[in-house]
C-alpha positions in Angstrom: -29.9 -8.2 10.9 -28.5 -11.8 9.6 -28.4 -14.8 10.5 -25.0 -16.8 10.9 -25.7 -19.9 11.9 -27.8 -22.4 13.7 -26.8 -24.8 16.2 -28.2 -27.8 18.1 -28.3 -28.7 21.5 -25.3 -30.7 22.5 -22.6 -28.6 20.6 -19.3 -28.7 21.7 -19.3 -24.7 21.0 -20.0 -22.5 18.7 -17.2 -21.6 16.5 -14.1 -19.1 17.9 -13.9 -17.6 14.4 -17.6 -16.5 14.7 -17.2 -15.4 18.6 -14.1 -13.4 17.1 -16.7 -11.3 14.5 -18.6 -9.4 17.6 -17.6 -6.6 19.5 -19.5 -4.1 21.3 -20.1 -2.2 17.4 -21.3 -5.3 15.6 -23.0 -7.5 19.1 -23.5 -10.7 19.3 -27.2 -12.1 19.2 -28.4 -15.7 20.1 -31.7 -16.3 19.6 -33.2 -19.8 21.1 -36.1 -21.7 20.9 -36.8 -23.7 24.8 -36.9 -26.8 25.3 -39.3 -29.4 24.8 -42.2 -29.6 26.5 -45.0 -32.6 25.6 -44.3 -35.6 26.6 -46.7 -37.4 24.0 -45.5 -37.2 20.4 -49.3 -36.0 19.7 -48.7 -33.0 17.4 -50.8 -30.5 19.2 -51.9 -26.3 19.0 -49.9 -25.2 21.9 -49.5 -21.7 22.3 -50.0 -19.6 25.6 -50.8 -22.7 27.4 -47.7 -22.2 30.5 -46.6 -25.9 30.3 -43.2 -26.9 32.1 -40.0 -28.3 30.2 -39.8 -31.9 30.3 -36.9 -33.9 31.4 -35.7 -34.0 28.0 -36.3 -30.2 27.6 -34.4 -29.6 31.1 -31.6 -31.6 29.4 -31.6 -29.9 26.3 -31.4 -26.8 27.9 -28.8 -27.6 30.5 -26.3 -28.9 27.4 -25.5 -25.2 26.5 -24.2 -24.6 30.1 -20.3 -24.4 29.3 -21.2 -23.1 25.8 -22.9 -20.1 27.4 -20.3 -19.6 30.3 -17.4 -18.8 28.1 -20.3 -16.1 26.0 -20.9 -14.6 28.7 -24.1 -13.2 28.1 -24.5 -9.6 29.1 -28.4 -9.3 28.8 -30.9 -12.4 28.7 -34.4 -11.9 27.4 -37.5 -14.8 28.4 -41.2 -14.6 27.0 -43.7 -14.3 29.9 -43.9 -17.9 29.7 -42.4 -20.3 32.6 -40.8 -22.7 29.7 -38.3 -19.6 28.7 -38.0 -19.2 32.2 -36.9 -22.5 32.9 -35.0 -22.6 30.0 -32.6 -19.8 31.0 -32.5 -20.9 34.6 -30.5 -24.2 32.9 -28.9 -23.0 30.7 -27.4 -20.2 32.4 -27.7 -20.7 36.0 -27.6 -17.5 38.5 -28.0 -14.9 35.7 -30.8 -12.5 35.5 -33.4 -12.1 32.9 -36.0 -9.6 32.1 -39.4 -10.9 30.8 -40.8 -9.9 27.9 -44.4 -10.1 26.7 -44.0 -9.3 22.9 -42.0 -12.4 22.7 -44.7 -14.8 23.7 -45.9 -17.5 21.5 -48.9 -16.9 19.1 -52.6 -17.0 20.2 -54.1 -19.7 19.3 -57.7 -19.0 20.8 -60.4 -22.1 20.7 -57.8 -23.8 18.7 -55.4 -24.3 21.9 -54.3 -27.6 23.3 -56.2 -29.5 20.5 -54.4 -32.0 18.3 -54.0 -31.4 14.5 -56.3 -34.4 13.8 -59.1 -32.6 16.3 -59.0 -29.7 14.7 -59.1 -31.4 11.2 -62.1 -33.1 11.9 -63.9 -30.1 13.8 -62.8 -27.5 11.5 -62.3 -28.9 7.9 -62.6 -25.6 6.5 -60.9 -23.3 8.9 -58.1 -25.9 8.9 -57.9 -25.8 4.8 -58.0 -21.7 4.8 -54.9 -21.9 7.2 -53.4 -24.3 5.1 -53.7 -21.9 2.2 -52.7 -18.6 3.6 -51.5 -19.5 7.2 -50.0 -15.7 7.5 -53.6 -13.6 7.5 -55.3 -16.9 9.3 -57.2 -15.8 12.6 -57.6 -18.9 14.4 -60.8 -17.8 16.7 -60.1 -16.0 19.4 -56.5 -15.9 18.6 -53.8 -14.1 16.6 -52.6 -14.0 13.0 -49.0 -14.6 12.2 -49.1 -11.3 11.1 -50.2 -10.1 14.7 -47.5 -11.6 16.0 -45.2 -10.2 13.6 -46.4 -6.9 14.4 -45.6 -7.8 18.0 -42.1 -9.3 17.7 -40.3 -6.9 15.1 -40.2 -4.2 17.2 -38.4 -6.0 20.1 -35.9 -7.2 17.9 -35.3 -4.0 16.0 -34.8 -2.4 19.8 -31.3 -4.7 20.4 -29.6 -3.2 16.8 -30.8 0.1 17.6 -27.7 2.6 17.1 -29.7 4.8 19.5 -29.3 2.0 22.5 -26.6 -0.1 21.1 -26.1 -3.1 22.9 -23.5 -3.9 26.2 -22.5 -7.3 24.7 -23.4 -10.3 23.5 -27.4 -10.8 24.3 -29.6 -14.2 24.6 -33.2 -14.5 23.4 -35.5 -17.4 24.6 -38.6 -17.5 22.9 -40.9 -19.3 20.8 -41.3 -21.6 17.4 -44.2 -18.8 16.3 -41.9 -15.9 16.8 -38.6 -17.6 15.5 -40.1 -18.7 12.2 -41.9 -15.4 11.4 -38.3 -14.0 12.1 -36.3 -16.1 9.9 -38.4 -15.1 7.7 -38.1 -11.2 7.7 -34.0 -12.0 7.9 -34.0 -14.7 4.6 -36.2 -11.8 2.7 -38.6 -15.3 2.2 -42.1 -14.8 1.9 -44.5 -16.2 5.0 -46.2 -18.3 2.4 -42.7 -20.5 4.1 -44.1 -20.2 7.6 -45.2 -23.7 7.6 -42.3 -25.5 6.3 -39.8 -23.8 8.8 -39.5 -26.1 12.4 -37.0 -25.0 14.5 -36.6 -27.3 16.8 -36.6 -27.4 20.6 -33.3 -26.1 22.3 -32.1 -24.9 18.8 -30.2 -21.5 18.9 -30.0 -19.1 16.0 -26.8 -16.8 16.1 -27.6 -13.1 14.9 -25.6 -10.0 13.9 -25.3 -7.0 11.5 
């Protein structure tokens, strides 16, 4: 798999020369993160928490409407969380998707719904040991990265299997967690880079052989 580009909400589309590169033997992938969800700009731990987009998110997600009508995605794939849900119901009204589990954010066990600075305070040391090796970090009664790698590859390595190729061009809605352990595996970039990858809310990552 590699990764051809990265685009923000609110673009016009995405190139015809790139489009023009997929066929049914080399398929089109777009991976996507959903749309914002906090209305505070409090960072916070937000993992399995089911929070709804926010109006902003809802807009986000409804700007790739006319993008994603001329794709014409033949397969859409949503975490088991309702803001994926949401998401594809914006940006591609009408069209069915099938849930998925293994794309769900991480676990962030005790850790959820606190703020960075809570956890900071609370958790000095677990906080520093995540800092220094956030890839084998356990937050308690959570996952690893690496868990969630484990998780996440295989789903991903199902769409370019030459056993089940693919009917067409395919959208995945998912998560920051599983998105940045992904670019990672495609870059051939160690996870020690985990924590300086943000892909942003409504961002979509285009994917091929």
């Amino acid at each position: 798999m590699k990764l051809h580009g990265t685009y923000m909400p609110g673009s016009a589309q995405l190139p015809a020369d790139l489009l023009n590169r997929f066929s049914a033997d080399t398929p089109l992938v777009c991976l996507m993160r959903h749309g914002q969800i906090l209305e505070t700009g409090v960072k916070r731990f937000i993992g399995r928490t089911d929070l709804p987009l926010n109006a902003h998110g809802q807009a986000q997600a409804k700007s790739w409407q006319t993008v994603f009508h001329h794709i014409q995605f033949k397969r859409i794939y949503v975490s088991g969380l309702l803001r994926t849900r949401q998401t594809a119901a914006l940006c591609c009204p009408g069209q069915p998707v099938t849930t998925d589990a293994r794309l769900n954010e991480i676990d962030l066990g005790d850790w959820e719904n606190l703020s960075f600075d809570q956890v900071k305070n609370r958790f000095p040391d677990a906080f520093a040991q995540r800092g220094r090796d956030i890839y084998h970090f356990r937050t308690p009664g959570g996952e690893r990265f690496k868990d969630l790698k484990a998780r996440v590859v295989p789903f991903f390595e199902s769409l370019f299997s030459p056993a089940a190729p693919l009917p067409g061009p395919v959208l995945v809605i998912a998560h920051s967690g599983v998105i940045r352990v992904m670019s990672c595996l495609w870059s051939g970039q160690s996870f020690d880079r985990l924590p300086a990858l943000k892909p942003q809310y409504g961002q979509v990552f285009v994917l091929g052989y």
